[in-house]
C-alpha positions as CSV (number, residue, x, y, z in Angstrom):
1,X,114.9,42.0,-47.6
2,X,113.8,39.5,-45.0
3,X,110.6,38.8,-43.8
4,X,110.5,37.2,-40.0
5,X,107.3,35.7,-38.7
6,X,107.5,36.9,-34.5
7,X,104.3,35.9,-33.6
8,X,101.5,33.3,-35.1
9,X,98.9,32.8,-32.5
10,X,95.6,31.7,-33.9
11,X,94.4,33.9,-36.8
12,X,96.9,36.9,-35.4
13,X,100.0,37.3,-37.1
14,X,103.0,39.6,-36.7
15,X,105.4,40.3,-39.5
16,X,109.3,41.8,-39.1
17,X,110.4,43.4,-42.1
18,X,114.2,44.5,-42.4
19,X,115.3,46.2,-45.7
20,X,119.0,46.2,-45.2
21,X,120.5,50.3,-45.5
22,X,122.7,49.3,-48.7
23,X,119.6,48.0,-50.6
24,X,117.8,51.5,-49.8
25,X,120.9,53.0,-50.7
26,X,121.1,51.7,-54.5
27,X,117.4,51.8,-55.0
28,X,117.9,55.7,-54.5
29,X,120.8,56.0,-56.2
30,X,118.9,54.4,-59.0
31,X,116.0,57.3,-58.8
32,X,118.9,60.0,-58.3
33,X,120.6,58.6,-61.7
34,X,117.2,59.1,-63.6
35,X,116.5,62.5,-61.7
36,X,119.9,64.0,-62.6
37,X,119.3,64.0,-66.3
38,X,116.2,66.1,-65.9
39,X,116.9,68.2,-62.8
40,X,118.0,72.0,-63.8
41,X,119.9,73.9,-61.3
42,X,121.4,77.3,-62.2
43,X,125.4,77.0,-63.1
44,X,124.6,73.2,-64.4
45,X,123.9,72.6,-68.1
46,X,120.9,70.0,-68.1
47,X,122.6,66.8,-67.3
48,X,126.0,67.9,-66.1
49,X,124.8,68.2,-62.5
50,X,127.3,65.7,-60.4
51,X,125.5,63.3,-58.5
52,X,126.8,63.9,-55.2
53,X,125.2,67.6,-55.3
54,X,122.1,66.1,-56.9
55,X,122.2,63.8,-53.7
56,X,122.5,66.8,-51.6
57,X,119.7,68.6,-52.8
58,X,116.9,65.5,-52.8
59,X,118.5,62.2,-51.6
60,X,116.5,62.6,-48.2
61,X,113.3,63.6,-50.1
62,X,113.9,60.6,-52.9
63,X,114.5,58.1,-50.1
64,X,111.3,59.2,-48.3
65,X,109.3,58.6,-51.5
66,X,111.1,54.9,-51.1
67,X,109.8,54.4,-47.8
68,X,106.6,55.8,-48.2
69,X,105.9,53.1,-51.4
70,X,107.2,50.3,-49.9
71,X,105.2,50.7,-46.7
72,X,102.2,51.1,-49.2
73,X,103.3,47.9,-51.5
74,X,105.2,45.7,-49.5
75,X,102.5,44.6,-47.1
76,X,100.0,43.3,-49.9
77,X,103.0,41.3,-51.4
78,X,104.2,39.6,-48.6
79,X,100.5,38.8,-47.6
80,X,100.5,37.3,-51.3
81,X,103.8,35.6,-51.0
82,X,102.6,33.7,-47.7
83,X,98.9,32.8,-49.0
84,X,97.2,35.0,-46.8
85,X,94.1,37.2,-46.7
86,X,93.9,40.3,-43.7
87,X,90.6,40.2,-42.5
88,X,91.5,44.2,-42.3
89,X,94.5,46.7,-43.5
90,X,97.5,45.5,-41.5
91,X,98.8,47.8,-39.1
92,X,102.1,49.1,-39.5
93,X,104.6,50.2,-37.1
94,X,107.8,51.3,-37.5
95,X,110.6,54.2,-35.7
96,X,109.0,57.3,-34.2
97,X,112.6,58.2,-33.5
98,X,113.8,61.1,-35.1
99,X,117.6,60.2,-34.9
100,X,117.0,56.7,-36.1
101,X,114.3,58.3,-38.8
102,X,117.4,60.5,-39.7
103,X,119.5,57.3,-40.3
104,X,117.4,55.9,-42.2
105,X,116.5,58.7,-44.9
106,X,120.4,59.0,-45.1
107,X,120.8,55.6,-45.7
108,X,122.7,54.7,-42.5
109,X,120.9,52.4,-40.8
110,X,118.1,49.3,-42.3
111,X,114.5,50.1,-42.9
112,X,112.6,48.1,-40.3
113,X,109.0,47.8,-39.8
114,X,106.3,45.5,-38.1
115,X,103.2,44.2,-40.1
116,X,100.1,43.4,-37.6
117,X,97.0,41.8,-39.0
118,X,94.5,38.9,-38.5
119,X,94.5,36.6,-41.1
120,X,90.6,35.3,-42.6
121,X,90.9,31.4,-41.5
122,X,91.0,28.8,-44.5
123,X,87.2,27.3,-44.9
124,X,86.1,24.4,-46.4
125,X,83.1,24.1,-47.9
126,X,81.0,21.6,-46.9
127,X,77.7,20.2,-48.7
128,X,74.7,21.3,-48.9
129,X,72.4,18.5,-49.9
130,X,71.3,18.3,-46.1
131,X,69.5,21.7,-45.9
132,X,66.2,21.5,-46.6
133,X,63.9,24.6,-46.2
134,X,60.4,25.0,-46.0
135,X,59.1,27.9,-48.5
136,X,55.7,29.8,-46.9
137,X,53.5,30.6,-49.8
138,X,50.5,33.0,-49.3
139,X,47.2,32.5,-52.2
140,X,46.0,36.1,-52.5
141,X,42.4,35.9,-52.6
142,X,39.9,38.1,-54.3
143,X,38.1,39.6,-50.8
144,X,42.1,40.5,-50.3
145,X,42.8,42.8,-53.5
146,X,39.1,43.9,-53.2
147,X,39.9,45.2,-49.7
148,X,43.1,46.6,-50.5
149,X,41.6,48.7,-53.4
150,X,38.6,49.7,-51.0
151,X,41.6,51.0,-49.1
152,X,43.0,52.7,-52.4
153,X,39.7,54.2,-53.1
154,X,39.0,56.0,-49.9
155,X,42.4,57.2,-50.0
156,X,41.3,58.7,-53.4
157,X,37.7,59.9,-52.5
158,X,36.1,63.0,-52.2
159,X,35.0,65.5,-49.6
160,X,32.1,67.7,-49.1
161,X,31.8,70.2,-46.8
162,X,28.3,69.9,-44.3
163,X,27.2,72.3,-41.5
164,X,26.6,69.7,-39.2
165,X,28.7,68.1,-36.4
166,X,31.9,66.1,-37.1
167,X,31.3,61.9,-37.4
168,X,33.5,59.1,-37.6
169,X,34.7,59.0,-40.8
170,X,34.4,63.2,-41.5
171,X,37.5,65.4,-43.0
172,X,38.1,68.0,-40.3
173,X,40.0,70.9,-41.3
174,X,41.5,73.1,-38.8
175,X,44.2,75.1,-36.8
176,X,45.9,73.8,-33.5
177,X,48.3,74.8,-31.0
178,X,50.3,72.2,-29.2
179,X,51.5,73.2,-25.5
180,X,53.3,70.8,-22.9
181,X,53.4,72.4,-19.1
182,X,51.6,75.7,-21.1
183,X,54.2,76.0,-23.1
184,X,53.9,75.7,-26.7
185,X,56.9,72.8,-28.7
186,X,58.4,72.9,-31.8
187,X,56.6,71.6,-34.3
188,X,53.1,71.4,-32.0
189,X,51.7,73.8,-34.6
190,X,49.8,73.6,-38.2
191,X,46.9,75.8,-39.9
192,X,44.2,74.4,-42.4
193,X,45.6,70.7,-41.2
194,X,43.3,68.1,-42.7
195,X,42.3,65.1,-40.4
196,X,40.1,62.3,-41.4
197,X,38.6,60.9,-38.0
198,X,39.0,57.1,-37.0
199,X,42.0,57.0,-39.6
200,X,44.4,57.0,-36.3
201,X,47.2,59.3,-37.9
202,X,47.2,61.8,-35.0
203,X,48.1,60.1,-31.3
204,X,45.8,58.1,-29.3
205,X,42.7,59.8,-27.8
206,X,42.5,63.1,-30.7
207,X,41.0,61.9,-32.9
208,X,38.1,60.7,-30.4
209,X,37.5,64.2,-29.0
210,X,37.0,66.1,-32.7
211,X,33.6,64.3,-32.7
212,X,30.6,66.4,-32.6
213,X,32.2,69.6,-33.5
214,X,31.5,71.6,-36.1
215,X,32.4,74.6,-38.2
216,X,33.3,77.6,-35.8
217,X,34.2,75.7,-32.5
218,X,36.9,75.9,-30.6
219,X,38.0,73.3,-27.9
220,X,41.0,72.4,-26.1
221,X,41.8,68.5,-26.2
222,X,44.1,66.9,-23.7
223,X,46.0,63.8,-24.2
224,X,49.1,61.8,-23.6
225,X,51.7,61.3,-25.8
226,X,53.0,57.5,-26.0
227,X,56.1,56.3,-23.4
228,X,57.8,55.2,-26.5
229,X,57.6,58.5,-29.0
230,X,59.9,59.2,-31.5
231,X,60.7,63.0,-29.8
232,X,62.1,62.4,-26.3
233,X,61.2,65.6,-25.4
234,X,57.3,64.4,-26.0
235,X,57.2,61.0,-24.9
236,X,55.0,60.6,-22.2
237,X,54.3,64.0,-21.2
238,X,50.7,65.4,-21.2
239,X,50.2,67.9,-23.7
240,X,47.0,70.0,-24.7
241,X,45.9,71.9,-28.1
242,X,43.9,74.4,-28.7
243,X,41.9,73.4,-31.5
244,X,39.9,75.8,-34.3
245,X,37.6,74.5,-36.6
246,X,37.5,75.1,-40.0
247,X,35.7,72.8,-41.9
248,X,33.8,69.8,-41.0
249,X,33.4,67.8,-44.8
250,X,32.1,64.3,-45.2
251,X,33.1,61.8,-47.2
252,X,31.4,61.4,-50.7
253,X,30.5,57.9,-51.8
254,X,33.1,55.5,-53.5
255,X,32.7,52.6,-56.2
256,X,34.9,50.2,-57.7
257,X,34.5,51.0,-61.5
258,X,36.4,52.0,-64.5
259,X,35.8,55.6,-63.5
260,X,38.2,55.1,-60.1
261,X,40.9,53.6,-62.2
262,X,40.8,55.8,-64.9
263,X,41.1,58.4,-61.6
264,X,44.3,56.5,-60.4
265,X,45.9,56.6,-63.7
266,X,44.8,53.0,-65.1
267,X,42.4,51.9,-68.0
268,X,40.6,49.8,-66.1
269,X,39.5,48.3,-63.2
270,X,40.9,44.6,-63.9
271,X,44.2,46.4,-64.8
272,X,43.7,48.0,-61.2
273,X,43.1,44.5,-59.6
274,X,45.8,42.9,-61.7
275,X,48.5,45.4,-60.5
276,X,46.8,45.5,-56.9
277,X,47.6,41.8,-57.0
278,X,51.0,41.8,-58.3
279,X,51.7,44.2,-55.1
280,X,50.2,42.1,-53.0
281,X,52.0,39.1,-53.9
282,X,55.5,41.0,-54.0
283,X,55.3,42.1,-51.1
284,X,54.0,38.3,-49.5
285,X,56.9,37.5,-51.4
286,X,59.6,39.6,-50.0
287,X,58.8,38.1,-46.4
288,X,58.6,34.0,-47.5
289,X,62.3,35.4,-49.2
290,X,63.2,36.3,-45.9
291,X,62.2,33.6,-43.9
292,X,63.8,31.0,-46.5
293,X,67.0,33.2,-46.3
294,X,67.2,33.1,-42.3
295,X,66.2,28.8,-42.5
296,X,69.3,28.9,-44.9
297,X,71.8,31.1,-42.4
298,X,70.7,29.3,-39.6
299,X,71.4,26.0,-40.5
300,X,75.0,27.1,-42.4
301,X,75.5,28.3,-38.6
302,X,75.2,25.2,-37.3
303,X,77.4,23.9,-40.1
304,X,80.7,26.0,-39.8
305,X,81.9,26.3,-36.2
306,X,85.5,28.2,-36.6
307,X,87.1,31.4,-35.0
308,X,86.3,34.6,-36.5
309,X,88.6,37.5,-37.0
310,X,88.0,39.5,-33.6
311,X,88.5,43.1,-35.4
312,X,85.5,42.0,-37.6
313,X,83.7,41.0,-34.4
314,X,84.2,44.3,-33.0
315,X,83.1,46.3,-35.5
316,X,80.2,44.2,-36.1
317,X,79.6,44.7,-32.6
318,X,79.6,48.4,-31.9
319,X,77.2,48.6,-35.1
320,X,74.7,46.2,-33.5
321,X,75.0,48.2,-30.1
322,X,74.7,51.4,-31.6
323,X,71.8,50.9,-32.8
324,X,70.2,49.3,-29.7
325,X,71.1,51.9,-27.2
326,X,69.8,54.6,-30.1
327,X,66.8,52.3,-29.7
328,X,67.0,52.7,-25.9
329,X,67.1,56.0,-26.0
330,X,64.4,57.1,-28.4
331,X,62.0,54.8,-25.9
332,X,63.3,56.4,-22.7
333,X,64.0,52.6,-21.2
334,X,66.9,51.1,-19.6
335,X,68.1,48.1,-20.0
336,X,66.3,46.7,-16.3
337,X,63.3,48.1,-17.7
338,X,64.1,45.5,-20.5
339,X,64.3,43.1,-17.3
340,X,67.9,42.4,-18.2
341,X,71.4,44.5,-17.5
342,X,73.8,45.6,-19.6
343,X,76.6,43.1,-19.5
344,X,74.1,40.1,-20.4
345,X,73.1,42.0,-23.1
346,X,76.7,43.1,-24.3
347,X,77.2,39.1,-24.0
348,X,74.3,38.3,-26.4
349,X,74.8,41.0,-29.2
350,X,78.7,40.4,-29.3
351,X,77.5,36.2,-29.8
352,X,75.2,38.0,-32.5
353,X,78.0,39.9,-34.0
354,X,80.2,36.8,-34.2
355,X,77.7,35.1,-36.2
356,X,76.9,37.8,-38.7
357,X,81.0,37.4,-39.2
358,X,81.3,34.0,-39.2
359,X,78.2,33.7,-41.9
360,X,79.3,36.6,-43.8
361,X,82.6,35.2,-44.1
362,X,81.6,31.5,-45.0
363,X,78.8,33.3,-47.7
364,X,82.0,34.9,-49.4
365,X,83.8,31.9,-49.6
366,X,81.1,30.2,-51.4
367,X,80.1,33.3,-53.8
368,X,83.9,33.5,-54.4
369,X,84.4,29.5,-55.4
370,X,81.1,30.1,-57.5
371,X,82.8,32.6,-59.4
372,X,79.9,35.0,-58.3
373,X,80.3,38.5,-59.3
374,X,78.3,41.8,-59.3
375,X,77.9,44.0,-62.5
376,X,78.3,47.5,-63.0
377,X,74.6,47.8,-63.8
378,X,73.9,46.3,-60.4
379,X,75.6,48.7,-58.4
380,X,74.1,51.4,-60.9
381,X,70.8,50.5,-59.8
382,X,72.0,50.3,-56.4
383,X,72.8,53.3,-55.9
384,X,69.7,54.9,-57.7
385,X,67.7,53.6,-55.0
386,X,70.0,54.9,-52.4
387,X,69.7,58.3,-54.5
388,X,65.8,57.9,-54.4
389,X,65.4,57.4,-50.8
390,X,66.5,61.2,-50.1
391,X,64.8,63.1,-52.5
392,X,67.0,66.8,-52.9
393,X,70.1,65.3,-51.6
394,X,71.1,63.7,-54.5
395,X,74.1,65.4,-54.9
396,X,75.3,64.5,-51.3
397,X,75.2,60.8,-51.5
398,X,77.0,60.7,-54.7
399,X,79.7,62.4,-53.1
400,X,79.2,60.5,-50.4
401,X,79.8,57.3,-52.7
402,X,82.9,58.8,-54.3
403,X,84.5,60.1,-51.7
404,X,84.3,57.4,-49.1
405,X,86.2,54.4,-48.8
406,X,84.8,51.4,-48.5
407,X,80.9,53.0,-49.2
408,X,81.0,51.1,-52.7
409,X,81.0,48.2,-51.3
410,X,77.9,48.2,-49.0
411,X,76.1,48.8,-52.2
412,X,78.5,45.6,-53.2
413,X,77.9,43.3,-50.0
414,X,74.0,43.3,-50.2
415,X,73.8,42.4,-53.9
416,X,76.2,39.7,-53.5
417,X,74.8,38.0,-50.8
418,X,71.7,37.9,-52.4
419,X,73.4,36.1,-55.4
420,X,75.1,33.4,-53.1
421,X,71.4,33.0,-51.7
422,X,70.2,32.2,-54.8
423,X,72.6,30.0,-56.0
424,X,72.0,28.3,-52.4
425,X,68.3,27.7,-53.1
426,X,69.0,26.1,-56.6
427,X,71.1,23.4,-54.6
428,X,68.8,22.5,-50.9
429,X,65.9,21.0,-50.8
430,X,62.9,23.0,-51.1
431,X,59.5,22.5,-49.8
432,X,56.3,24.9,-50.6
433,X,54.0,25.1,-48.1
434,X,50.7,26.9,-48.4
435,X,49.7,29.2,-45.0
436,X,47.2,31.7,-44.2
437,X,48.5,35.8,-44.3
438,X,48.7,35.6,-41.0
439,X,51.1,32.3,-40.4
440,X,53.4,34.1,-42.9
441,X,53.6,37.5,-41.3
442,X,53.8,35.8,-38.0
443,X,56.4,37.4,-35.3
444,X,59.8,35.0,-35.4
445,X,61.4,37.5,-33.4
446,X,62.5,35.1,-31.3
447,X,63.9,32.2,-33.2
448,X,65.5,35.4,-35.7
449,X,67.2,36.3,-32.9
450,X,69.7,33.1,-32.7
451,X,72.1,32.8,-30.8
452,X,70.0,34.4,-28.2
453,X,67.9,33.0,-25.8
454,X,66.1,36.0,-25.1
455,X,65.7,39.1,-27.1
456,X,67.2,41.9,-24.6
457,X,66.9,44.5,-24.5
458,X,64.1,44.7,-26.0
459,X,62.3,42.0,-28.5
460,X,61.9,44.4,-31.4
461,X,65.4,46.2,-30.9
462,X,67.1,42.3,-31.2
463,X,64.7,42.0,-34.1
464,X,66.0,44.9,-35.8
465,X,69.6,43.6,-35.3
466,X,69.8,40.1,-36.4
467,X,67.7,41.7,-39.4
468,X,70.5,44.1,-40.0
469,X,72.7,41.2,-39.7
470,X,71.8,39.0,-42.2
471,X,70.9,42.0,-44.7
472,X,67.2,41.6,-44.1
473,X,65.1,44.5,-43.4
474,X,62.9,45.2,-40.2
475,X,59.3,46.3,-40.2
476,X,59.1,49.9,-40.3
477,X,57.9,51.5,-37.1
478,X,54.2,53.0,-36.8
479,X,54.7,57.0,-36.5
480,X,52.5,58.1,-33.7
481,X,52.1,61.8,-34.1
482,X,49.6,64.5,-33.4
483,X,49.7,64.9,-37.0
484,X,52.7,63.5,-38.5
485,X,54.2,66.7,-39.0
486,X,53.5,67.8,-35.5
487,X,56.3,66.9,-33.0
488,X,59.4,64.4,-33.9
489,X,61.7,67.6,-34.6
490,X,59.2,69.0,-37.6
491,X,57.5,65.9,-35.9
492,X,57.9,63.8,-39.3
């Protein structure tokens, strides 16, 4: 067999592979020996078949079989052989001639293909001892777990029904209609719908106008729906609904005490305030985690400047713009309405897509010489919270999972990184700093969204990205509904 290197031009590489016609000859006259001592043709007693009408009857099919394996096994050992890693499955090439394909099968003429593949460039790790971090750290404050179980409660409190008008603060319970241009949308519509005024769950200006009704009315209410709502058939139109009153009901006094927790399902209300708290502090936590994690990706960027595998790039790419056009489109804008055009913006995500490579790449290099690996149990856990995320489609996702390749390891990728992260912290220097809620939950949009200089096409969209990116997640979006039910498809 020889191997010929034809083209070696930065990480690309292009292998020539010749497997001369007498070597695929004696391999399959190797398999035909073994296959004539259990092949039965009638007039033959088993074993007695002559070769030559053995190779008549399956030398073309046995020497496919050869050509199929070593196209499936050669290019991983010659990859091996020269020290090299694909940053993706090589590409193979090889006859589409069907005289020459003939030739080959019959052993006439050498098997010759092409191997195509970027390789993943050799990186040397560098030390860390000059990144330093500074760790946000949030003191959660009585008044702050008191509030949040004030919240708790009057999510948990009680109704009574009155027979005068509808207040701020008042259960309404009614039916509605939802029309755009008279005509009435899918999912406009609900009966005995519940609606606590002032809790802004329906879209801006409803709420307002269910003041001052009471049991029995009927009123039509006008409003707007938002430029940027989830249904694009919606956004921005003006829409009316014809409203029905059922029940005006106000809200019956709450108090902190053992009785509420008991309600809620704990012993007591220190047990309620220790758990609020432990919330409270996770969920502080899970945004200094964050923030530490993008200081320690930022300054490894600056640290390893090297060419990144431009298939990776791509794909990286068309992920990231995927997901800002979808972004586009669900808000009805256009890039110039982003003040910005299209090809600056391709310019600045394909920068971001080359970073999320390039850091990915240099992260795996140093989980890889830490001898970081993820357990079984991980991805089992993994893949339970993937499984609890879609409630009743259970079934699809684990097929999903087995059946796709390559889906394993995005359950992989995430838990790994967050390993090499962690080993990352034990080694730079780390400095706690004590802020205020709102210093930690502060917007960093814009230094998040490096190597931009500006967010386009839109500040939250780039947000979203570079969060993607780097396996960090982006604030969920406010749902703006007339109730949330009522127009993003079923509207939910």
């Amino acid at each position: 067999m020889q191997v010929i290197e034809t083209l070696a031009e930065g990480l690309k590489r292009e292998i020539k592979v010749i497997i001369p016609a007498k070597d695929m000859e004696q391999r399959m006259n190797e398999r035909l020996a073994d296959v004539k001592d259990k092949v039965r043709i009638n007039g033959f007693r088993p074993g007695k078949v002559p070769t030559s009408h053995v190779k008549k009857m399956y030398g073309k099919s046995i020497m496919a079989e050869l050509v199929n394996e070593i196209i499936r096994d050669k290019p991983s050992a010659i990859l091996s052989e020269r020290g090299e890693k694909s940053a993706t499955q090589p590409e193979i090439v090889m006859t589409e001639d069907e005289k020459e394909a003939e030739k080959i099968l019959s052993a006439q003429a050498d098997l010759e293909f092409t191997l195509s593949y970027e390789i993943i460039p050799a990186i040397e790790l560098k030390s860390v001892d000059g990144i330093k971090v500074t760790r946000e750290v949030v003191e959660v404050s009585e008044d702050e777990i008191n509030e949040q179980i004030e919240k708790i409660a009057e999510s948990a409190r009680t109704f009574e029904a009155k027979k005068g008008k509808a207040a701020d603060g008042d259960r309404v319970t009614m039916d509605y209609l939802g029309k755009v241009d008279g005509e009435a949308f899918d999912g406009g519509k609900d009966e005995d719908a519940e609606l606590v005024i002032g809790s802004n769950r329906f879209i801006p200006g409803f709420e307002e106008q269910l003041v001052g009704l009471k049991a029995g009315d009927e009123k039509v209410i006008t409003v707007n729906f938002p430029a940027d709502y989830p249904a694009a058939n919606l956004a921005g139109k003006e829409a009316t609904f014809d409203i029905t009153v059922k029940e005006v009901a106000s809200p019956a006094k709450t108090e902190i005490n053992d009785e509420l927790a008991t309600k809620l399902g704990v012993e007591s209300v220190e047990k309620l305030k220790e758990i609020v708290r432990g919330q409270i502090e996770s969920q502080y936590g899970n945004v200094t985690r964050q923030k530490v994690k993008r200081q320690i990706l930022d300054q490894l960027d600056e640290l390893y400047k090297f060419e990144s595998p431009s298939k990776l790039v791509d794909a990286e790419f068309e992920n990231i713009w995927r997901q800002i056009n979808t972004d586009l489109a669900q808000s009805g804008k256009t890039f110039a309405d982003e003040d910005t055009t299209e090809e600056a913006a391709r310019e600045e995500y394909r920068a971001l897509a080359e970073r999320r490579v390039r850091l990915g790449l240099v992260l795996s290099e140093i989980g890889e010489k830490a001898g970081i690996e993820v357990t079984e149990e991980e991805m089992q856990r993994s893949l339970f919270a993937q499984l609890q995320q879609f409630p009743g489609q259970e079934k699809q996702i684990l097929d999903f999972f087995r059946n796709t390749p390559g889906a394993a390891a995005s359950l992989r990728a995430p838990i790994f990184e967050e390993k090499v992260i962690d080993k990352l912290l034990a080694e730079v220097s780390v400095t706690d700093k004590t802020v205020s809620k709102d210093e930690l939950l502060a917007d960093d949009a814009e230094e998040g969204d490096k190597p931009a200089k500006k967010a386009a096409p839109k500040k939250k969209a780039a947000a979203k990205a570079e969060d993607a990116a780097e396996g960090e997640e982006a604030a969920p979006k406010k749902k703006a509904a007339p109730k949330k039910k009522a127009a993003e498809g079923d509207a939910e």
